[in-house]
Every structure is written in structure tokens, then in C-alpha cells.
C-alpha positions as CSV (number, residue, x, y, z in Angstrom):
1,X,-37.0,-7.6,28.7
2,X,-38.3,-8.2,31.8
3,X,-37.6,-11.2,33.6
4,X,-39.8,-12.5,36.6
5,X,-38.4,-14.5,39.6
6,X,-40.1,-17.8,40.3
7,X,-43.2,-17.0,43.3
8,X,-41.0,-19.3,46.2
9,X,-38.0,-16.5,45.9
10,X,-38.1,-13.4,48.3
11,X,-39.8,-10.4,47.5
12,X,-38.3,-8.1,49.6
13,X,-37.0,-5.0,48.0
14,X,-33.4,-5.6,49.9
15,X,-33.0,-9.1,48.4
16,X,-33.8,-7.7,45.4
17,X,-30.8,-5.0,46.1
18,X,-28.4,-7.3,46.9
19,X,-28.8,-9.5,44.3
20,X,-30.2,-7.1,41.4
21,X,-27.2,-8.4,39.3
22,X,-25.9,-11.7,38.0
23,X,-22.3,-12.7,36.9
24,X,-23.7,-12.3,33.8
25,X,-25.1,-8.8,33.8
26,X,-28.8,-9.3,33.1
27,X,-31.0,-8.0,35.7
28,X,-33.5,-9.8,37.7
29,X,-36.5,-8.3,39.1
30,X,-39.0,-9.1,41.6
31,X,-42.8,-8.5,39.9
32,X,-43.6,-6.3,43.5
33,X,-46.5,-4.3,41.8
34,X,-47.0,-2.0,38.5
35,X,-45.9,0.7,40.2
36,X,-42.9,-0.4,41.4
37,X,-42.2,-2.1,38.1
38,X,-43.1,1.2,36.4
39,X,-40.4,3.9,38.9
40,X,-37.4,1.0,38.6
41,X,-35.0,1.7,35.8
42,X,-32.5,-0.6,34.3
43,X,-29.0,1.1,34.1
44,X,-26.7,0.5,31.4
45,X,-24.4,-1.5,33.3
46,X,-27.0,-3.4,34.6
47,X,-27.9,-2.1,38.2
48,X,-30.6,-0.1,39.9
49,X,-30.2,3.3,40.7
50,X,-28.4,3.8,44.2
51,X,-32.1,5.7,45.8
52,X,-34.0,2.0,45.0
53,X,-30.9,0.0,47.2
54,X,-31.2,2.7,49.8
55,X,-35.1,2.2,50.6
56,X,-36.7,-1.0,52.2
57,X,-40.4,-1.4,52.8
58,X,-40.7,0.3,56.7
59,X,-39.3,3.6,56.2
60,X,-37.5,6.2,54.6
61,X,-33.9,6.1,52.8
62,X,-30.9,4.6,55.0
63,X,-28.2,7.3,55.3
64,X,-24.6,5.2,54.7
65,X,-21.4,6.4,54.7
66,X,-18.9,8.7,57.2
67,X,-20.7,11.7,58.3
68,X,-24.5,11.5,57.4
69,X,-25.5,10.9,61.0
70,X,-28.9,12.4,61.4
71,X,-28.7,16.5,62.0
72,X,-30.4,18.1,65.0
73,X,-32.6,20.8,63.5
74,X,-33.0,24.7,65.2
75,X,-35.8,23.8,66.7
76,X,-34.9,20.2,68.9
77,X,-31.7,22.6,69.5
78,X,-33.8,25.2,71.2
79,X,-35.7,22.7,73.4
80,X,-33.0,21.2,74.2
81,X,-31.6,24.5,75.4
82,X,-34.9,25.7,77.0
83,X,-35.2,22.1,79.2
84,X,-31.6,22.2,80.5
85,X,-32.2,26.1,81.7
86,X,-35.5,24.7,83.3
87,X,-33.8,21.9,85.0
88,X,-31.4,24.4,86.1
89,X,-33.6,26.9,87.9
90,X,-35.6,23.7,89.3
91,X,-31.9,22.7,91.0
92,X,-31.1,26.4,92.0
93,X,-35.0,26.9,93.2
94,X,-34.0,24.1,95.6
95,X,-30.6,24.9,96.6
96,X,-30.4,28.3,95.9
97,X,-32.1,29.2,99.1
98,X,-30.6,26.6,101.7
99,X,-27.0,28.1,100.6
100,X,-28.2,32.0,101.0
101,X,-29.8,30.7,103.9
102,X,-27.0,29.6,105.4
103,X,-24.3,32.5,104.4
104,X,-27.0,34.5,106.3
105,X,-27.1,32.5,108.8
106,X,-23.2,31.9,109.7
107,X,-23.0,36.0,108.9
108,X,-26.1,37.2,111.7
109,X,-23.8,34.8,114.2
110,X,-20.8,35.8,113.5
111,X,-20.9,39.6,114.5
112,X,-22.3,39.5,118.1
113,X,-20.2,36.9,119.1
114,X,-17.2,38.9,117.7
115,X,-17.7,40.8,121.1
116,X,-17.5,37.4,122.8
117,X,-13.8,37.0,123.4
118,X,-13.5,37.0,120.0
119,X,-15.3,34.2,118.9
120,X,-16.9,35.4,115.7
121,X,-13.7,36.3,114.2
122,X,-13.1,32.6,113.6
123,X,-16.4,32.2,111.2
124,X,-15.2,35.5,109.2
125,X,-12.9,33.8,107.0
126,X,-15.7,30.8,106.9
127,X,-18.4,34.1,105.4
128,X,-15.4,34.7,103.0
129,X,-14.2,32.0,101.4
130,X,-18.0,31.2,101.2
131,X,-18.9,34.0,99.6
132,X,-16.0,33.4,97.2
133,X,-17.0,29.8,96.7
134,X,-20.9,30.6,96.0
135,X,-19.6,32.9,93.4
136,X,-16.9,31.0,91.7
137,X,-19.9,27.9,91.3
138,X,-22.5,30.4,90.3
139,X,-20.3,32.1,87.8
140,X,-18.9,28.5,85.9
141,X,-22.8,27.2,86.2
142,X,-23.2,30.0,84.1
143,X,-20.6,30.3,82.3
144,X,-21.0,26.3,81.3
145,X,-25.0,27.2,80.4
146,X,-24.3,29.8,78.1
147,X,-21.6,28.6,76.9
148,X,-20.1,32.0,77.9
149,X,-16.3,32.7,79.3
150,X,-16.3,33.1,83.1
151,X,-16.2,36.9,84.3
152,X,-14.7,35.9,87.8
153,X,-11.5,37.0,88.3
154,X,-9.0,35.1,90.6
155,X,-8.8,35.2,93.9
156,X,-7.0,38.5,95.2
157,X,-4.3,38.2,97.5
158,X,-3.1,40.5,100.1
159,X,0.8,41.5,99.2
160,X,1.7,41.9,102.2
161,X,4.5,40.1,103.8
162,X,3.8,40.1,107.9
163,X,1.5,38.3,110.2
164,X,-1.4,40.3,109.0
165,X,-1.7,38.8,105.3
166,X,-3.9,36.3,105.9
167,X,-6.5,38.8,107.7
168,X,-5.6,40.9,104.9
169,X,-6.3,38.3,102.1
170,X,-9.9,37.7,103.9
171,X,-10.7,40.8,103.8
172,X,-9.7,41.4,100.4
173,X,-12.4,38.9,99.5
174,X,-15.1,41.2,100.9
175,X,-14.1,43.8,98.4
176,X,-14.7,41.5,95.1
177,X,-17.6,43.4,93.5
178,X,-17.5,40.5,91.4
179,X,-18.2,38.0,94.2
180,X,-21.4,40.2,95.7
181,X,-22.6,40.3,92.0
182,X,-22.8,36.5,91.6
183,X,-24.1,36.2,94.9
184,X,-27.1,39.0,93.8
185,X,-27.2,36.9,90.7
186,X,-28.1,33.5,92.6
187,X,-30.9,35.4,95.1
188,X,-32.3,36.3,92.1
189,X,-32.3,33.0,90.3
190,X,-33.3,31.4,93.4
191,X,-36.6,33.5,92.9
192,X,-37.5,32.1,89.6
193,X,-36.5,29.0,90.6
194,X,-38.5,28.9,93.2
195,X,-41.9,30.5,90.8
196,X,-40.8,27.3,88.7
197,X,-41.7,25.1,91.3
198,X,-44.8,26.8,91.8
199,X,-45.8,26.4,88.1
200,X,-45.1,22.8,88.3
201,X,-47.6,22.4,90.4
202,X,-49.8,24.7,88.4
203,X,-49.2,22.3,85.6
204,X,-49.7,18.9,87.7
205,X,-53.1,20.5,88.7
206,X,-53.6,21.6,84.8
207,X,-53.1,18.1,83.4
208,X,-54.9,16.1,86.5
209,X,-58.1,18.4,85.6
210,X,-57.5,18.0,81.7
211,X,-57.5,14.8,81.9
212,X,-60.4,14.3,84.5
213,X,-63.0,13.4,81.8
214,X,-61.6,9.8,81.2
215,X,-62.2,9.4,84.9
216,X,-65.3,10.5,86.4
217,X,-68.3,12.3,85.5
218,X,-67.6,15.1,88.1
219,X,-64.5,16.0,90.3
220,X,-63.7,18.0,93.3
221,X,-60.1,19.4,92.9
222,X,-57.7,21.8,94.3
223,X,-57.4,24.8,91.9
224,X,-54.8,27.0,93.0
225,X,-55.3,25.6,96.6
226,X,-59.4,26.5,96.4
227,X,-61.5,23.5,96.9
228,X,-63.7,23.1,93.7
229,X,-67.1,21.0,92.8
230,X,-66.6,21.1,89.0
231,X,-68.2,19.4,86.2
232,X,-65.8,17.7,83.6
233,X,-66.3,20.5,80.7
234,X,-65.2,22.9,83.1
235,X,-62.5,20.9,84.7
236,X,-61.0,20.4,81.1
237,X,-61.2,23.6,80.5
238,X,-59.7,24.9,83.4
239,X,-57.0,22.3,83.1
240,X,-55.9,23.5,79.6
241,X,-55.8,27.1,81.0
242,X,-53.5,26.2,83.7
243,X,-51.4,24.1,81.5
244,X,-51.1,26.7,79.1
245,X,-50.3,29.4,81.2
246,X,-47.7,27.2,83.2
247,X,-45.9,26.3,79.9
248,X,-46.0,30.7,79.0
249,X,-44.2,31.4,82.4
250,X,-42.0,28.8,82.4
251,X,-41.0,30.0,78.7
252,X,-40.8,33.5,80.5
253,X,-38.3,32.5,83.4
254,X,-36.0,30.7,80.8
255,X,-35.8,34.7,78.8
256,X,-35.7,35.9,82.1
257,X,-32.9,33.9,83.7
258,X,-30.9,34.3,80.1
259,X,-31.0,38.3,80.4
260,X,-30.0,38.7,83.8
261,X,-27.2,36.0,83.3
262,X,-26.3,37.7,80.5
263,X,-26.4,41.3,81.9
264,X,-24.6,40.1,85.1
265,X,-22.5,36.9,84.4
266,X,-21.6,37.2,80.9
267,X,-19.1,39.7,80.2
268,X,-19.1,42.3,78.0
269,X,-17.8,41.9,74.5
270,X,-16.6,46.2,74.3
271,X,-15.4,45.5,78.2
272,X,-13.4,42.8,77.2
273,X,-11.9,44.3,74.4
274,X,-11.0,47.1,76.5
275,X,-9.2,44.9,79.1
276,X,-7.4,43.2,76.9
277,X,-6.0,46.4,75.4
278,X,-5.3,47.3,78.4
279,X,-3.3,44.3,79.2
280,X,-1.5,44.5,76.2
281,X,-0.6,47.8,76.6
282,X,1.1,46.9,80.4
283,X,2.9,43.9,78.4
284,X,4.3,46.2,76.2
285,X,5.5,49.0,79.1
286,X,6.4,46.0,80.7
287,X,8.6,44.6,77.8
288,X,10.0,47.9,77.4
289,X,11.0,47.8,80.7
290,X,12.6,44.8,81.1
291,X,14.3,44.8,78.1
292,X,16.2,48.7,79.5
293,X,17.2,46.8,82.7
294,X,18.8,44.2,80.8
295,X,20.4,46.6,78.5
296,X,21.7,48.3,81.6
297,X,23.0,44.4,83.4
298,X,25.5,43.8,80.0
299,X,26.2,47.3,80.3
300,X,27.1,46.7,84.2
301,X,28.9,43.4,83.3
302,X,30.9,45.0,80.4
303,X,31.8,47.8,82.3
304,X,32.4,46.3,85.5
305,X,34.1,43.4,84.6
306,X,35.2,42.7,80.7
307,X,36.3,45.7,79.7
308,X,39.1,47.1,82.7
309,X,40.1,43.3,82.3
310,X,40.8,43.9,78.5
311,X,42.2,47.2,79.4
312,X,44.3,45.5,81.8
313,X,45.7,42.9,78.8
314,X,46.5,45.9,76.7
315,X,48.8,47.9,79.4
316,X,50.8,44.5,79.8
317,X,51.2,43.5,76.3
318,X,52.4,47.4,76.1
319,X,54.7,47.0,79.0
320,X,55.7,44.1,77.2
321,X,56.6,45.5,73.8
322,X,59.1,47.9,75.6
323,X,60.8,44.7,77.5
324,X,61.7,42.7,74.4
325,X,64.8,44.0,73.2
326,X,65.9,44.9,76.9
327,X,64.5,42.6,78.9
328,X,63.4,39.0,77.0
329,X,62.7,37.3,80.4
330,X,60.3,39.9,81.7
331,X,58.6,40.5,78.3
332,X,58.0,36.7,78.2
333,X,56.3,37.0,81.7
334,X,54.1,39.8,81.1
335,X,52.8,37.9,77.4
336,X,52.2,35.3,79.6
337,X,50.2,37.1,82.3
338,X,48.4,39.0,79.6
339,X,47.7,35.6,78.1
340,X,46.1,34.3,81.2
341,X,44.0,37.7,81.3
342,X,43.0,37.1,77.8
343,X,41.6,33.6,78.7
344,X,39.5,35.3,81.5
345,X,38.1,37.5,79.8
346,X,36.9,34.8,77.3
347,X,35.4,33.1,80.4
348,X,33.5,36.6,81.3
349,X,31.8,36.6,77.5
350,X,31.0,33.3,77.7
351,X,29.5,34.0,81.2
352,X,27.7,37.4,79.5
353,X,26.6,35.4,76.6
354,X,25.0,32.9,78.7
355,X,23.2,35.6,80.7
356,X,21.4,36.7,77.5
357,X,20.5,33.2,76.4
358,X,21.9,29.9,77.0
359,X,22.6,27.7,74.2
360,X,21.9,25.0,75.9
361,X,18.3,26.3,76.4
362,X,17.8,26.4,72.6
363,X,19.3,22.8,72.1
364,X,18.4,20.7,74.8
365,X,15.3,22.6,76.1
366,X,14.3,23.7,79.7
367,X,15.0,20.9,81.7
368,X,18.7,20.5,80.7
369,X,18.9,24.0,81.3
370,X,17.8,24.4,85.0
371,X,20.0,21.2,85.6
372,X,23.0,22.9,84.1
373,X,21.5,26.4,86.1
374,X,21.4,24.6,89.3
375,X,24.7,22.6,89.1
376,X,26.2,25.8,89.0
377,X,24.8,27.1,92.1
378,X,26.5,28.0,95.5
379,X,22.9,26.9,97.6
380,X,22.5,23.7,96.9
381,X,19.0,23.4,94.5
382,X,16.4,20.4,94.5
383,X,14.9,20.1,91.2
384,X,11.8,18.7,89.7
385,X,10.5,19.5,86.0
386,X,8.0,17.6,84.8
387,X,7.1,18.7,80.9
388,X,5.8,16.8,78.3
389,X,7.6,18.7,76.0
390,X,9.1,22.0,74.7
391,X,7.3,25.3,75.2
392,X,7.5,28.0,73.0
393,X,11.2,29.6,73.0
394,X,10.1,33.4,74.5
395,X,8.3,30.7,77.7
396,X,11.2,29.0,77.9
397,X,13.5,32.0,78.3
398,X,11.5,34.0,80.5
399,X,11.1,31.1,82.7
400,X,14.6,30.3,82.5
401,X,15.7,34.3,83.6
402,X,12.9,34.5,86.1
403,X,14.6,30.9,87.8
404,X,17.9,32.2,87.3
405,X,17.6,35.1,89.1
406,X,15.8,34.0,92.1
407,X,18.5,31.6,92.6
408,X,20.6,34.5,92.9
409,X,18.8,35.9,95.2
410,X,19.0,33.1,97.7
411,X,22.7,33.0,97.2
412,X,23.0,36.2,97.9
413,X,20.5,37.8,99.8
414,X,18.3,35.1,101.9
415,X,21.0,33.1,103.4
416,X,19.4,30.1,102.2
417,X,20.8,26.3,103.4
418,X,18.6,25.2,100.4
419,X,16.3,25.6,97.6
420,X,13.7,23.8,95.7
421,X,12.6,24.6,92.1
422,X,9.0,23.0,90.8
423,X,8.2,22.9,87.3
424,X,4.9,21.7,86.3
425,X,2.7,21.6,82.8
426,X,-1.0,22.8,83.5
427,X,-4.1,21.1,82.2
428,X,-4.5,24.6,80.4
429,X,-2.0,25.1,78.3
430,X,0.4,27.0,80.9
431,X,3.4,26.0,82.8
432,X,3.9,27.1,86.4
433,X,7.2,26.9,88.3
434,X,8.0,27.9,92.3
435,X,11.2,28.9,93.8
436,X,11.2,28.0,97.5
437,X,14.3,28.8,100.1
438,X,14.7,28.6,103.9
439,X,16.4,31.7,103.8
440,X,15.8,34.6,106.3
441,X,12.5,35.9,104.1
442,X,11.4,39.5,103.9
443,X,12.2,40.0,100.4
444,X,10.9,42.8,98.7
445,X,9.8,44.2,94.9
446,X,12.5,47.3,94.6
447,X,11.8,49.2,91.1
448,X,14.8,48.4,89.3
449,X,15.7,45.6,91.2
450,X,16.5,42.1,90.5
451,X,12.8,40.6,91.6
452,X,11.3,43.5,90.0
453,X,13.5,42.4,86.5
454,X,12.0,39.1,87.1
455,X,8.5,40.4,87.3
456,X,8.6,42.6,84.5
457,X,10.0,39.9,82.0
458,X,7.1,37.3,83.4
459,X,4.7,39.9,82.7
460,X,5.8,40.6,78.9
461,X,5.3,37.4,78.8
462,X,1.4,37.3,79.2
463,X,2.2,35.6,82.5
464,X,1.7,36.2,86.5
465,X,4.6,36.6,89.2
466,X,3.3,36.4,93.2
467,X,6.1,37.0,96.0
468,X,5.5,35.9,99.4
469,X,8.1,36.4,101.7
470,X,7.6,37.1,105.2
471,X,10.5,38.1,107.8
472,X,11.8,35.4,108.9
473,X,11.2,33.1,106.3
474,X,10.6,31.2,104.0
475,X,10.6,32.7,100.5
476,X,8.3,31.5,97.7
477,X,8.0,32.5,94.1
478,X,5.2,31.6,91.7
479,X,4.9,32.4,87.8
480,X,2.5,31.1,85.5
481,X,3.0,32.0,81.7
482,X,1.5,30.5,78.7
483,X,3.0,27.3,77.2
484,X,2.0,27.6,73.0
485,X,4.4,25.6,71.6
């Protein structure tokens, strides 16, 4: 049975939501209208059907609950897209120009007055790292529109050692095909930024004439710059064609800016593939290779050290064997000499074990290790790690190897009074460390050398390894690997 509310309650369909129920269980309805009355259903327990409670009188179903936020559709998502590729050719149609205008300009000055005692050599490295700077900001603009990965690749450095790597390392920048292609890439979207601005005052002129029939019954305009008499019909009319063909370029230099991003900027999927092949391939050479010269230090260490040592212990325990029943005393000293061999021998291992992996890497991770590796040393080593926690255990090693052996380097190559070891977590995901020493310097990658062990194990990796050590000093090291954990 129905069963009206008096007239002085509230007939709004909420109220009636909220308190569609007694303690009871009968229902109470409000007498809206027969067609309400007619679509509401009384459930079996009493309630209304959860669509009624979710409508009210101004609009449309409320969405409730954890992730029923309204949904952008395809086409608000292409808009979007379109406006924010418009708004950047409107910024690069401004700016574009003053920058190319000024690498230009800084370039045209800089050669004659090279032939004025030199002068234009000091705005060469200016031209460089500008042209490296334009491109590096071109290339993430893109890269951030898209939604693309960036195609520049780091800065190249000159490897050279001497006076002559800085000149080197500007002129290396000259070289970048990458950087002249970013460059080429904002010239051109320069242009069609600057025929955007143009069709936004195309489209100013296009409305202002559209719209000229709520203002007067004639109007004398600027069409495309031509002073017009014109009556309103035609003004409308001309408006609308201007409009529309401002909003059909503008759609055109948002295709054209996306396929000469894309064909310049945006790498190549096959490309990519191939490069990373490529680099897996030189990890894997590179593995190969550090793994033989490792195989070849225990070899050295056994050889070298361990193994005439053990020799040693059996010749005296020999010696000693023939002594006994002759000569107690002597026997007793040569057990006790081959004893004190045996102990340092046992020392050696625990040395040789400790040169293929610490324990105390594994247990108490990478900054207890390169305290323990720097206590040890004969140059005395200032140390600063700053991790947030433990890297993944092939990171760890390799850095651990790559630290280990630079610091004996210093001790025995540089002539070092001290050293300095940086350890730092990266924002991406890497760690980086650097090896400094005010050694003597000129330090040099020898295949099969220790610095060359150093930089095929950082390599295998996934990571990078730069030396820069002129003559006279000082030495630095850089790696970089990957930090997954």
C-alpha cells in the first residue's frame, strides 16, 4: 500500500533517499507525480532501487565510490593534444627565431675576428655549447610533447689527456649530427610557428568580420591587410571563410609539426632495436673479457704467490721427516717454520678470496665495504657514500672492483699524497662514484691492463667508465652503472 507523506514534509527526491525507510521497515513515499509513482519500485527489504538514490532533480546520476571519476573521452583527449602542440609552435614562432638569430649572429662575428689577435676563438666554445644547449632543449621539448624517449646522445668528450682536450671537446661538439639535426628541426618549427601567428590574425580578422552584423549596418575592415567597404552579408561571410580556413591550417601545422618531429626527433623503433643489440652484444664481449683477465689475476696470484709458498711447506715438512729420528731439535724447527708458512699461505687465500668477492660486500653492503677497502690502503682515502640503500649485488661488485683497483693504482703508480672516493645515488635509478688522487696524472687505458680490467667489468655492467688524467695531475675516474635493486 501506498502511503502518502503529509503536504508540509519535503518533496525532494534526496529526502525521500535518505529517509525512504523506517525502523520499522515500511516505506514512505513522497506523491511527486504519476510518473514517478509509476518507475519507483518497493524492494523486498523495503528500499528503493540504488539508480532512484543516485538521481536528484538537476541532473544526471551522481557517480560514488573509489574510481568512478569522470573519463576523458578520445575526442577531449585529441583537443587537448592539438591545443598544447598549438601553444607550442605559438612559443617556438616567438622564440625560435631570436635564438637562431642569435647563434647566427655570435657565429658571422666570431670568424673575422678570429684573425684579430685571436679574439673570435673565445666565442667558439660560446657557438658550441650553444648549439649543444639549443639541441638538448629542442630534443626534451619534443621528447616531453610526444611523449617520445629523447634521441640526443650525451655530450662527447675528447679522450685526450693534454692541454688540448678542452679544444678538443669543443670541437667534438661540432661533429654531433645529432645536434645540427635539432637545430634544422627548430628553423623549421620556427616557420610554422611563425605561419601560426599569421593565422591568428587571420582568425581575429575572421571573427571581428563574422560578428560585424551585431554592430553596424556596414564596415570598413582590413582583409588580409586590403582596406575594404563591405556590407554585413558579405563581411559575415568573408569572416566565416577566414575563420574556417585559419582553423584548417592551423589543424595542418599541428600534422605537420607531429611528422617532422617524428621523422627527426623521435627515434626509430628498428634503429633502436638495433642499438641496443648492439650494445648488448659489446656487454657480452665485454663480459667475456673481463671475466679472462680475472681468470688470468687468480692464475697470477696462485702462481705467483700461494703455490711456491705451499711448495715451500712441503720441502720443509720433507726435510723434516728425515730429521726426526736423527735430529729431534731440528725437525721441531723446520715443523715449526713450515707451520708459520702454512699460516701465510692461509693469509694469501683469504687475501685471493677477498679479490674475487668480499664477504663483507654481501653482508654488510657497499658502504662497509669501501670502509673496510680504504682502511686497508697505503694512500690515505677520504670517503663519502651516500645510498639509500642496497643496489643490486652484480652493481655492487663491479663498483666495488672498479674502486678497488683504482686505489691500486694511486698506490702504485700515481704517487698519490691522497685520494678521495664519491659515491652518490642518482635521481634515475643509477649510482655514480669518482676516484680522485693528486698523483703525478698521465694515466693511460693499456689493453690488458688494470684500468682497462676496470673498464671492461663497468661496461658488462650496462654502465659508463671516463678517465681523465692529464700529465702532471690530477687523476679522476667516473662510472655510472645502473642501481635495480
Amino acid at each position: 500500500m501506498w502511503k502518502p507523506i503529509p503536504a508540509t514534509a519535503s518533496t525532494d527526491r534526496n529526502d525521500l533517499c535518505r529517509s525512504s525507510t523506517t525502523s520499522t521497515g515500511s516505506v514512505i513515499v513522497a506523491p511527486f507525480s504519476d510518473e514517478v509513482q509509476r518507475r519507483t519500485r518497493v524492494t523486498a527489504t523495503g528500499g528503493f532501487p540504488p539508480a532512484d538514490c543516485s538521481r536528484n532533480q538537476s541532473g544526471p546520476p551522481r557517480r560514488t565510490g573509489p574510481g568512478r571519476s569522470p573519463t576523458v573521452g578520445p575526442m577531449q583527449q585529441r583537443l587537448a593534444r592539438g591545443a598544447t602542440i598549438l601553444t607550442h609552435l605559438a612559443a617556438i614562432g616567438i622564440v625560435g627565431p631570436v635564438i637562431l638569430t642569435s647563434l647566427l649572429t655570435i657565429a658571422v662575428t666570431a670568424i673575422p675576428l678570429v684573425f684579430v689577435f685571436g679574439i673570435g676563438l673565445l666565442l667558439v666554445p660560446l657557438v658550441a655549447f650553444g648549439l649543444r644547449g639549443v639541441a638538448w632543449l629542442e630534443t626534451e621539448r619534443v621528447s616531453a610533447l610526444l611523449g617520445t624517449e629523447s634521441v640526443l646522445t650525451p655530450m662527447r668528450r675528447s679522450q685526450r689527456t693534454d692541454a688540448w682536450r678542452v679544444p678538443a671537446t669543443v670541437g667534438l661538439q661540432f661533429t654531433d649530427r645529432g645536434s645540427w639535426r635539432a637545430l634544422l628541426h627548430l628553423a623549421l618549427i620556427s616557420a610554422l610557428g611563425c605561419a601560426l601567428l599569421a593565422l591568428v590574425k587571420v582568425a581575429g580578422t575572421g571573427i571581428v568580420l563574422l560578428l560585424s552584423p551585431l554592430f553596424s549596418a556596414r564596415i570598413t575592415a582590413s582583409v588580409w591587410w586590403l582596406p575594404t567597404d563591405l556590407g554585413v552579408g558579405a563581411a559575415a561571410g568573408i569572416g566565416a571563410i577566414a575563420l574556417l580556413l585559419a582553423i584548417g591550417l592551423s589543424y595542418g601545422l599541428i600534422v605537420a609539426h607531429r611528422a617532422i618531429s617524428a621523422q627527426m626527433l623521435v627515434p626509430d623503433r628498428e634503429a633502436e632495436l638495433a642499438r641496443a643489440a648492439e650494445a648488448s652484444a659489446q656487454r657480452r664481449v665485454e663480459a667475456m673479457h673481463s671475466a679472462e683477465v680475472e681468470r688470468l689475476r687468480i692464475e697470477r696470484d696462485l702462481h705467483d704467490g700461494v703455490q711456491p709458498r705451499l711448495v715451500s711447506v712441503g720441502m720443509t715438512l720433507g726435510m723434516a721427516k728425515g730429521k726426526l729420528a736423527s735430529d729431534p731439535d731440528q725437525a721441531a724447527e723446520l715443523i715449526a717454520e713450515a707451520h708459520t708458512s702454512v699460516k701465510s699461505a692461509i693469509t694469501e687465500l683469504r687475501q685471493l678470496a677477498r679479490g674475487i668477492h668480499p664477504a663483507v660486500l654481501t653482508d654488510r653492503g657497499l658502504d662497509a665495504a669501501l670502509s673496510a677497502l680504504a682502511a686497508r690502503s697505503h694512500v690515505p682515502v677520504e670517503l663519502d657514500v651516500d645510498l639509500p640503500g642496497r643496489c643490486a649485488p652484480q652493481t655492487e661488485a663491479a663498483l666495488y672492483f672498479a674502486i678497488a683497483e683504482s686505489i691500486t693504482n694511486v698506490a702504485k703508480h700515481s704517487g698519490a699524497q691522497r685520494c678521495r672516493i664519491t659515491v652518490r645515488a642518482r635521481p634515475n635509478g643509477s649510482v655514480w662514484a669518482r676516484i680522485e688522487d693528486d698523483g703525478a696524472g698521465g694515466a693511460r687505458t693499456v689493453p690488458g691492463g688494470g684500468i682497462d680490467g676496470v673498464a671492461n667489468r663497468i661496461g658488462a655492467a650496462g654502465g659508463s667508465f671516463a678517465l681523465i688524467s692529464p700529465v702532471g695531475g690530477p687523476t679522476t675516474i667516473e662510472v655510472n652503472l645502473p642501481c635495480a635493486s
